[in-house]
N, C-alpha and C positions, 0 to 999 in steps of 0.2 A: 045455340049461337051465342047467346050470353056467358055460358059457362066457357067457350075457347074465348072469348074478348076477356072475360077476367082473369084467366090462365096466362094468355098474352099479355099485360100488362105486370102481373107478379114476376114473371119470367124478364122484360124490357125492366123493371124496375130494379132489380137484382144484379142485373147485370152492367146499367148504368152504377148504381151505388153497393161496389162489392161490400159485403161485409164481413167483415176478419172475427172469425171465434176466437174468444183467447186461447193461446196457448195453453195447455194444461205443466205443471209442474209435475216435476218429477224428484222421488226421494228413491235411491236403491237403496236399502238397507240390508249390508251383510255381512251374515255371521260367520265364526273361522270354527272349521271344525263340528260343526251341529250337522248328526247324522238325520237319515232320513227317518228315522223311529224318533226324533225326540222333539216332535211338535206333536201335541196333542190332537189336533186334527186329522191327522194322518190315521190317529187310532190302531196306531202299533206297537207303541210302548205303553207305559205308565207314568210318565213324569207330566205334570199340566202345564200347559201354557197358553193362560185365558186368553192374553191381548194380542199373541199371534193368531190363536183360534177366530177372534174376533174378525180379525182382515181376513182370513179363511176363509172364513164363513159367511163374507159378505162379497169375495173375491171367485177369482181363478184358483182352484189348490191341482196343481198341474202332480201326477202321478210316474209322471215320465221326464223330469225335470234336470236338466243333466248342467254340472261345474265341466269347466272342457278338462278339468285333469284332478287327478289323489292328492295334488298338496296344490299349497297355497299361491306361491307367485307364480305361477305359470296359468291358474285360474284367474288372476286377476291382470295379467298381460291382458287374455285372450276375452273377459270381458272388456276391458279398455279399448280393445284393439281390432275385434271381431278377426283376426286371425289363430288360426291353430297355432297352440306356442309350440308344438313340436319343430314348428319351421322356425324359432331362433333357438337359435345353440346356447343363449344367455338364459332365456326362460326358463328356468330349475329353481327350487329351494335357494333363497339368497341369503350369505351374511354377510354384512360389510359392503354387497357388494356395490358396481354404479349403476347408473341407470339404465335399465334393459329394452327401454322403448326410445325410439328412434324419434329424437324430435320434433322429425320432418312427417312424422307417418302419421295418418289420423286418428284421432280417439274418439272417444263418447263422448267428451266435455269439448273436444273441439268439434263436434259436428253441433252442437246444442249450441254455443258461442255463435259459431257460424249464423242460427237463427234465430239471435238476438238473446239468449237464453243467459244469465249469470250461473256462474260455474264455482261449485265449493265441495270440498272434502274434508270429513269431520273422521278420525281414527286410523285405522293399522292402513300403510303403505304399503310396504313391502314388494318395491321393484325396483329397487335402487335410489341409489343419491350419486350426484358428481358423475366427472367424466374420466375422473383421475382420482389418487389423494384428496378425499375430505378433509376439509380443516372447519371441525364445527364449533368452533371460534368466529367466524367469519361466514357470510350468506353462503349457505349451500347451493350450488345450482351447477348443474339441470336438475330439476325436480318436478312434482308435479304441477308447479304453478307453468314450468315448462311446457306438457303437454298437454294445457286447455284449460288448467281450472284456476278461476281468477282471484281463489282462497285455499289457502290446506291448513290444515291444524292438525298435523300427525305425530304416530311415533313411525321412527324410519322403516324398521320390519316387525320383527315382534315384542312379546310381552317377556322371551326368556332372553331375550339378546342383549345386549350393550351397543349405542347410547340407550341409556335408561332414561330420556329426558323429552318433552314433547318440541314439534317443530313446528312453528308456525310461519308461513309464506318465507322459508326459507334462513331464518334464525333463530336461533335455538331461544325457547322461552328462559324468562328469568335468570340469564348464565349473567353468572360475577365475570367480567373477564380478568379480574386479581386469582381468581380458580380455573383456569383455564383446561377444558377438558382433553383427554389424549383416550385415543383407541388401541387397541390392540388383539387381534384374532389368532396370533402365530404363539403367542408367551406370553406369560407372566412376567416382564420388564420391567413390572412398577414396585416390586416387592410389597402384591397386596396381600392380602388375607385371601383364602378363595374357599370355593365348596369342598374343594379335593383337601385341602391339609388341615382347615379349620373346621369340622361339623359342629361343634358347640357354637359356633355363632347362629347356626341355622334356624329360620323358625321353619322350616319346612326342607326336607332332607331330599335328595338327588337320586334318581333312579340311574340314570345314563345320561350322557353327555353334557348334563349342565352343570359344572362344577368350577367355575370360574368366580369371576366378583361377585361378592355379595352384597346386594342391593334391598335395604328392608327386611333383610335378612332372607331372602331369597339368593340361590346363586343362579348364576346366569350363563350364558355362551359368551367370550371374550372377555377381556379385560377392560375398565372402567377407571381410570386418576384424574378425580377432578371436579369441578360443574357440582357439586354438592347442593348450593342453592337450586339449580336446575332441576334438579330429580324428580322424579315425580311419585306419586305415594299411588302404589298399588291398589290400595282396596276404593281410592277414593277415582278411579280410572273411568271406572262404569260415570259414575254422575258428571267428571269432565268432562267427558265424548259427548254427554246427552246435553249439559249447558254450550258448550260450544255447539254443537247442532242447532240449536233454539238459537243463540248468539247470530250465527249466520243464516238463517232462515228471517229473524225480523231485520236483517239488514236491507234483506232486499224482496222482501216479499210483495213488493208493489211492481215485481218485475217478474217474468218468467222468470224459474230458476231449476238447475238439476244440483240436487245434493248428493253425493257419494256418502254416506254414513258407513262406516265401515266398523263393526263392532269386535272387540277384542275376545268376544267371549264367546263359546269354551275351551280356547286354546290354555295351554298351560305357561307360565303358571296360575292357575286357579285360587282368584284371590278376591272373593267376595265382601263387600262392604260388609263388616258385622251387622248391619239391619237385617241382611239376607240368610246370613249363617245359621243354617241347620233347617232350611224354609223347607228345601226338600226331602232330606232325612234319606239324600244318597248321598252327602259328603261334598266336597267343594264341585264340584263337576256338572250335578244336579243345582245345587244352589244358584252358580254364576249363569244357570241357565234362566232358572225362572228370575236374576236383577237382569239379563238381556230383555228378557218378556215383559219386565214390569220399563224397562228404558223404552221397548216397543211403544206400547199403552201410553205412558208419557208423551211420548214425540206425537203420537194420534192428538190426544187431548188436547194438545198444543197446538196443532194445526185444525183443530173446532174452535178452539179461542179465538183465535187469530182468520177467523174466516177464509180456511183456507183450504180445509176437507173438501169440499166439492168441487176444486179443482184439481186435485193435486195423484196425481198417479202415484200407488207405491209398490214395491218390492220387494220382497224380500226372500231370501234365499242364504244358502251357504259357497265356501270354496272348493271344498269336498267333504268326504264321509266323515263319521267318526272315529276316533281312538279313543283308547280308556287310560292307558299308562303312556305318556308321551313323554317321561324324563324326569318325573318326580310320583314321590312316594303319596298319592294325596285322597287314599282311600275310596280310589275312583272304581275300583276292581271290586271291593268287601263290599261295598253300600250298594252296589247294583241294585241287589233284590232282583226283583222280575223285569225291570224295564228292563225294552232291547231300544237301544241308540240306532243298530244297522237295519230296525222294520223289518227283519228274517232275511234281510240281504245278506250274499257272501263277501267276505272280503272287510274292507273299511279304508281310511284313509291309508296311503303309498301303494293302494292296490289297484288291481289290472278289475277284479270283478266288481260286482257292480255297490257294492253300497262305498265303490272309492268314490265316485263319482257321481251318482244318483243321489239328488238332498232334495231337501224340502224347498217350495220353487212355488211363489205365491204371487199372482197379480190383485188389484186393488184400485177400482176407479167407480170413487161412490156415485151411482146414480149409469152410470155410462153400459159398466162390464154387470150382466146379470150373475148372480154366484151359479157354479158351476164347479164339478169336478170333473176334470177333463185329463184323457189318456194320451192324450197326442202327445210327439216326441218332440220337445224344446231346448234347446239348452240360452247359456248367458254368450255365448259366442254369439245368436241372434240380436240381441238387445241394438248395440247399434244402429244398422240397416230395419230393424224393426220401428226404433223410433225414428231414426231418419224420415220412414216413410212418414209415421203418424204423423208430423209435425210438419210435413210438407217440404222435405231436404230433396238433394238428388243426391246425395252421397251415399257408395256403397262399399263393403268392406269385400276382402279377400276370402273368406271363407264362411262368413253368415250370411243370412237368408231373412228374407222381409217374412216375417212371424206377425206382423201388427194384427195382422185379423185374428189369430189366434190368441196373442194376449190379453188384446183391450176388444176386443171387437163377437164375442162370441164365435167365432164360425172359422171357414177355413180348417186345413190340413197341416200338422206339422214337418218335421222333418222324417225323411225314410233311410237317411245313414247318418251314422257319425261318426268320426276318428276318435276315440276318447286317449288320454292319458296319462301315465304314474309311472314316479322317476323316469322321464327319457323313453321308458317304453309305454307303444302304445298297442292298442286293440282297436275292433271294427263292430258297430252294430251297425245292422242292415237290417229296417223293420222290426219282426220283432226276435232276429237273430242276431248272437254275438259270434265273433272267431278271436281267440286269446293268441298271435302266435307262439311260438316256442323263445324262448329266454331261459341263457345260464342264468345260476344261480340257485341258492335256495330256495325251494317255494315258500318258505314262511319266516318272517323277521319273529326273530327271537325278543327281541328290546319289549316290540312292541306286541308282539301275541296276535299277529295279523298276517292273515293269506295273503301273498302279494300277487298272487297269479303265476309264476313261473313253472313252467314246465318244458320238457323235451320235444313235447309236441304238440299238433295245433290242437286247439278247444276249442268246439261248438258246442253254444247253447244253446236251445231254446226256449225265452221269455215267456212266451203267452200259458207254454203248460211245465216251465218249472223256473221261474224268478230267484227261487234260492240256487241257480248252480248247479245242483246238486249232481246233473247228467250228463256226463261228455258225450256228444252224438256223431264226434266226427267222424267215425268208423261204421255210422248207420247213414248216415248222407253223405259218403265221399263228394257228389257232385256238385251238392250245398256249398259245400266246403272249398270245392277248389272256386266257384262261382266267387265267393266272398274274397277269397286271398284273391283273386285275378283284379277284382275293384277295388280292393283296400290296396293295390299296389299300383294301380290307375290314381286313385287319389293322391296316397304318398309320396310316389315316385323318387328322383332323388334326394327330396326333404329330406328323409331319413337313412340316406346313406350313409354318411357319417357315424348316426347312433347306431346303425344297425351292426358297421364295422366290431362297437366296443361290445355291446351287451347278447349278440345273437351271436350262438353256436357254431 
């Protein structure tokens, strides 16, 4: 009798005086281009990387961890967005272009605003600027300050492109406007110097398509006159992402906060601070990996300073797989050795199979999430709707699935299908089966030395007894097979008629 009157009373006192858990913070940190082999924990290649290992190892190291697509902005749409980017026709590979997310639509930083949460993004953007003609001269907008987040400190899309210069909440850092910057994607109109007729200015020479201005002596994609004071210096890239990170983390660390940290590294060009050069002894590729790993380790450090590790969720993860030669010459091919970046995955970054898409995929809440290595199927299109829930939101997204229990929570089931994919074409896994459909084209980009999936006809895999591919089975389970196409055309429906017009047979 004693023991229900004290029961009754915790229970009446509780309920009188609610009491609010702090919100936890949140940091997503992610990488461009880090395949599923090249974090040490995974324990499939050879290249280390202690400080990722460290949140590994005291984390979620999810084995089944999926970017919703082979390249870059359409992965980070469909994180922002918790929708499949195959359903906007803008979500592809961007240069130049405007912004590809609907103002009005919601994102990850606007559901976190929503509950009370300050919202910043430290690194690579890449999903447009403007609504029209940029003039980066003058505030850019729509941007990301546009879609939730109440800081940015970006570069527009990437590390090979033009502007060469960082943006902060919508005006260009350090621009002279006596230097006033001009773009150009269509021609050379400025009569610069570029990769293509000048190679002795180079300090690092052009494989394919980058041979435009030269910037630090890198050449780039599009044309650049101007903004000189702006510029920003390559190798010093990595330590400004990590002090602007820290910059806006003590601004408002007496508040809930979600940080986007978005690291440039290992996309090309590959341009390591000399402290780092030669740390790995596979050439700039391996290097800029373990200054991302030591940027990692830092940003941890800093938030134990800062008393701030035991509340603070992090993530980290990629956009998709790996590549090794992506447009410049930079000994990424010769230095290999024996590390494998794709973990015996087939495929890699712009590809249909799985190391396009499958990356390393790590949760992290000290004291909360027990460490674990877990097989369950996740991807970053959850994240949204995942934290919505944790944090007590009712906001949910178009095609992600409340995952909290399986990120932060131990337990629960993850996802049983998912549309994945690369350039415009997409594939189906269903449990632990894929179907690639049929796509003209070549099956193998030449540029880059990479299977992209295309074939005449349909492809089933089966994951659980051969992850590398290697087995087409659709001629042993026709009825597999037609099972899969019948749901993977249930999902899609007419989203992808349009795409299906240009690239299917």
């Amino acid at each position: 009798m004693k023991k229900f009157i004290l029961v009754s009373i915790f229970f009446a006192f509780f309920s009188c005086n609610k009491v609010d858990l702090p919100k936890p913070n949140v940091i997503i940190i992610y990488a461009d281009d880090l395949g599923y082999g090249d974090v040490s924990s995974y324990g499939l290649g050879t290249l280390q990387t202690p400080n990722i290992d460290k949140i590994a190892n005291d984390g979620i190291r999810f084995t089944n961890g999926y970017a919703s697509s082979a390249t870059c902005s359409p992965s980070r749409y469909a994180l922002m967005t918790g929708t499949y980017p195959w359903r906007n026709k803008n979500a592809k590979i961007l240069t130049g272009a405007n912004l590809i997310i609907d103002t009005t639509e919601m994102t990850l930083p606007k559901m976190f605003k929503s509950m009370g949460y300050q919202t910043g993004i430290v690194g690579k953007w890449h999903l447009g600027l403007g609504d029209g003609p940029v003039n980066h001269n003058e505030f850019i907008s729509p941007g990301p300050n546009e879609v939730g987040f109440d800081h940015s400190f970006i570069m527009a899309d990437t590390q090979d492109r033009v502007p060469t210069v960082y943006i902060e909440n919508g005006f260009v850092v350090n621009l002279d406007t006596n230097d006033p910057i001009e773009i150009n994607f269509k021609g050379n109109d400025y009569g610069l110097p570029s990769g293509l007729k000048n190679p002795e200015l180079l300090s690092m020479m052009w494989h394919h398509g980058h041979n435009a201005s030269i910037v630090n002596g890198v050449p780039r994609i599009g044309f650049q006159r101007g903004g000189k004071s702006a510029m920003w210096s390559d190798i010093d890239m990595a330590d400004k992402f990590l002090d602007e990170a820290k910059k806006y983390v003590s601004t408002v660390k007496d508040e809930p906060f979600f940080l986007f940290y978005t690291l440039q590294q290992p996309h090309v060009p590959r341009t390591p601070h000399p402290r780092f050069e030669g740390s790995s002894g596979m050439g700039p590729r391996g290097d800029v990996i373990v200054e991302a790993d030591w940027c990692i380790g830092e940003m941890y450090k800093y938030l134990e300073e800062e008393g701030l590790i035991d509340n603070t969720i992090i993530i980290i993860s990629s956009d998709n797989g790996p590549v090794l030669n992506d447009g410049y010459y930079d000994e990424a091919v010769e230095k290999l050795g024996e590390h494998d970046p794709f973990g015996g995955l087939r495929g890699g970054k712009y590809s249909l199979f799985e190391a396009g898409t499958r990356v390393p995929f790590i949760t992290y809440w000290k004291g909360k999430i027990k460490p674990q290595v877990s097989d369950e199927l996740v991807t970053q299109i959850d994240f949204l709707e995942s934290f919505s829930s944790l944090i007590g939101s009712d906001i949910t997204s178009k095609d992600g699935i409340d995952l909290s229990d399986v990120f932060f929570r131990n337990k629960g089931k993850g996802r049983t299908e998912f549309v994945l994919e690369a350039t415009s074409r997409t594939a189906f896994r269903q449990n632990n089966w894929v179907m690639i459909p049929p796509y003209k084209g070549s099956p193998f980009n030449e540029s880059v030395n990479i299977e992209v999936g295309n074939s005449k006809k349909h492809l089933l895999f089966n994951l659980d007894k051969d992850m590398s591919q290697e087995y087409d089975l659709s001629d042993r389970y026709p009825e597999k097979l037609d099972d899969m196409i019948k749901r993977y055309e249930e999902i899609t429906g007419d989203d992808l008629g349009e795409v299906k017009e240009l690239i299917l047979e």
